[in-house]
C-alpha positions, 0 to 999 in steps of 0.5 A: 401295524400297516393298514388294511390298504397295505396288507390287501395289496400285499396279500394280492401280490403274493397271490398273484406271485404264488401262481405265477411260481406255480406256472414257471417251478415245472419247466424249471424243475425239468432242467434240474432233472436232466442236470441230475441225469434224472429225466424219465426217457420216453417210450416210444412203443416201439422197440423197447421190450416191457421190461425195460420200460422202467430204465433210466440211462445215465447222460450226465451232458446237461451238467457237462455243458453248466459244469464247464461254463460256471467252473470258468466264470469265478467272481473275483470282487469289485475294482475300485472299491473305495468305501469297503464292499469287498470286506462286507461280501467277505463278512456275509458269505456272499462269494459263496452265495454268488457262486451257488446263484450262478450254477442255478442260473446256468441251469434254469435261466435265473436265480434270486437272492435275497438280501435280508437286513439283520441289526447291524449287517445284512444276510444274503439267501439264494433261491432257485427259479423253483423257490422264487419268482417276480416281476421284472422291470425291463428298463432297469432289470430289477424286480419291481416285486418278488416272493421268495418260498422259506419253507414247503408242506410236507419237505424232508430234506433228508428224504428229497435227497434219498428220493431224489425228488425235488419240490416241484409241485409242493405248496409254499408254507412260509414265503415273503414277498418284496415289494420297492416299500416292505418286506411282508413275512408269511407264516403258514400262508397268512400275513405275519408280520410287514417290514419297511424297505427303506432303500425303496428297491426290493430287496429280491434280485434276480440273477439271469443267463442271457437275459433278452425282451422276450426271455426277461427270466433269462435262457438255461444252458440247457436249452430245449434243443440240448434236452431233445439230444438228450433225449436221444442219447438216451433212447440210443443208450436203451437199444444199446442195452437191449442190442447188448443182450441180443449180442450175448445171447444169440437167437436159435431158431429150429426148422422141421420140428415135428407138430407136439413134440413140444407142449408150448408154442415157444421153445426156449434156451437158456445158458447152461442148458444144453437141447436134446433133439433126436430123430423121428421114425423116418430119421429125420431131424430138425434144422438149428439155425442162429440168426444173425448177430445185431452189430453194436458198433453203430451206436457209437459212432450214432453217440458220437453224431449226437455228441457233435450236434450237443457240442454245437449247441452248446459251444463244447468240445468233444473234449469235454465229452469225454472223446478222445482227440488230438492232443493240441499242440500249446496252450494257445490252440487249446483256447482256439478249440474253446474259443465259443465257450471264451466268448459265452463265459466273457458274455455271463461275466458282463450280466453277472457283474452288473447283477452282482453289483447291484446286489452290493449296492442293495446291500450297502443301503440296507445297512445304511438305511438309505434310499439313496446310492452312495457316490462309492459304489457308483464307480465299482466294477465285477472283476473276475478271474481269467476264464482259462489258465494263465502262464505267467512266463508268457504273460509276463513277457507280454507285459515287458513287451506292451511297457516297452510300447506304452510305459505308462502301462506300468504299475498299473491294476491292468498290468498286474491283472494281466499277470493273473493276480486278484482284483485287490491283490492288483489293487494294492500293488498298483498303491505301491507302485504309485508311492515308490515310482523311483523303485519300478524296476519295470519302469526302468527296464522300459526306459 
């Protein structure tokens, strides 16, 4: 049993961890509410009849703009994997971990997973910025400590999901704390148990978007100026719906109608009814009149403008919007129009990767017990998989060419990745190519 130093220090810790994530799981919980199309929109007192003031319009931008950068960035496994990590991510799960991280990094800044040591392997668990939090080191980018919640007061899964509420706003029931020396369990919020950390780096990692000194949690895709637009949309898409009503249902009004000869101050119609007004005793009768019809038309070219700043701010097409466009005339203008989301998913690959890679190198340790990084892993490198659609005509003519120009290019893992093969795939027949030269028809063919 640890000493009382030990467990103060850890209790402190939590304590303080636990009202940090209480402060930042709000603002990260907003994000999800406007990835979910689940954000109330505001009042602004002005147009909006009462009963209209409980709608909630359906803007599903905020996924669009996450949805079309993590369907582009998809981990392929290490490069020069000589010691067998890419059989242990396969043995936990952790390509599916690493794929559930990435979405929530998209959409709050961040993501945490934990590498859980079991007695012969190691379990890996994503969190979001709402169930975890730390303290980050910024020289090297890991945590020096973290807490991660394992279990909420009062959260039925089943119900949050039929609500569609979230655990914003919940208290923590069990939850662990990492530190570079333990692992400290908490049940019911008191100290369980402690486990030592042998690898002396805490076994929480953060997984960050845009990571900068001032935003050490990273910056969402869905960003404070992408939220007012939507904010916009919304508001636009209720006086949509009220113009809507107007527009089937005109407005009459009645001039020189006699005083008393309604009981209320207001005379109303409905469809289906139809007005019976007659004459008076001089004959005279009153004027019907209908005002004139609201044009629905300017809202959507007012959609559309705040389609184009939504765009801008998040490196979209209008294609992606659901617009309908110029149909690009090959696949190469097709990548010119998304030449800013290229530039933004190579710029999450390099964060990722490197975040990635030290979740492997934790994980490796964990199971070795060591606190040193084996000489292995030290050389292995994120690979992914093309950010768009290869054509492997075209790609293959590319490499007949650069062989031509640089023979030694043949055979290589760089020439088949060209090709749109996996990093082990390319791995593989790289080996192949290196122990059957004289059989490299491409080789030949450059010669």
């Amino acid at each position: 049993m640890p000493d009382n130093e030990i467990i103060l220090e850890l209790t402190g810790i939590a304590q303080k961890l636990l009202l940090k994530l209480q402060t930042l799981a709000w603002p990260a919980g907003e994000k999800y509410c406007y990835f979910n199309a689940n954000q109330n929109v505001v009042d602004l007192g002005i147009s909006m009849p009462k009963n209209f003031r409980g709608l909630k319009p359906g803007v599903g931008w905020a996924s669009r703009a996450v949805n079309t950068l993590s369907d582009r960035i998809n981990f392929d496994g290490f490069a020069n994997d000589k010691v067998g990590i890419n059989d242990l991510l396969d043995d936990t799960g952790a390509f599916t971990v690493f794929g559930k991280a990435k979405s929530d990094a998209l959409i709050a800044g961040c993501a945490f997973i934990a590498v859980l040591p079991t007695e012969d392997s190691v379990k890996l668990l994503p969190f979001t910025a709402v169930e975890a939090t730390g303290n980050i080191d910024q020289r090297t980018g890991l945590l020096d400590s973290g807490l991660a919640v394992l279990r909420w007061y009062q959260y039925d899964p089943a119900d949050a999901n039929a609500r569609g509420w979230s655990k914003v706003g919940l208290v923590p029931q069990d939850y662990a704390v990492f530190t570079k020396d333990y692992t400290a369990y908490f049940i019911n919020q008191q100290l369980a148990w402690i486990t030592v950390n042998p690898t002396k780096r805490p076994l929480l990692h953060v997984i960050t978007h845009r990571q900068s000194a001032d935003r050490p949690f990273g910056k969402s895709r869905i960003s404070n100026t992408v939220r007012r637009i939507i904010d916009e949309v919304g508001r636009l898409k209720v006086r949509y719906e009220i113009a809507a009503e107007f527009y089937s249902t005109p407005q009459r009004y009645v001039n020189g109608l006699a005083d008393g000869s309604v009981d209320n101050a207001t005379l109303e119609a409905a469809l289906g009814k139809i007005w019976t007004i007659t004459k008076d005793e001089d004959g005279e009768k009153p004027e019907i009149g209908q005002l004139a019809q609201m044009s629905i038309n300017q809202f959507s070219d007012q959609k559309k403008d705040l389609a184009r700043d939504f765009c801008a701010e998040t490196a979209l097409t209008l294609r992606n919007l659901g617009y309908e466009t110029a149909n690009p005339t090959s696949a190469e203008s097709l990548s010119a129009m998304s030449d800013d989301l290229l530039l933004e998913a190579q710029a999450c690959q390099t964060e990722f990767g490197r975040e990635f890679r030290e979740i492997a190198i934790s994980a490796r340790m964990a199971i070795d017990k060591t606190d040193t990084v084996p000489s292995g892993l030290r050389v292995i490198e994120a690979a992914w998989k093309p950010v768009f659609q290869i054509d492997v005509a075209s790609a293959g003519d590319a490499a007949y060419k650069l062989i031509q120009a640089m023979p030694e290019l043949a055979g290589t893992t760089t020439l088949y990745r060209m090709l749109g093969m996996n990093v082990r795939e390319a791995e593989e027949l790289a080996e192949k190519s290196r122990n059957a030269r004289p059989n490299d028809f491409m080789r030949t063919e450059a010669q």
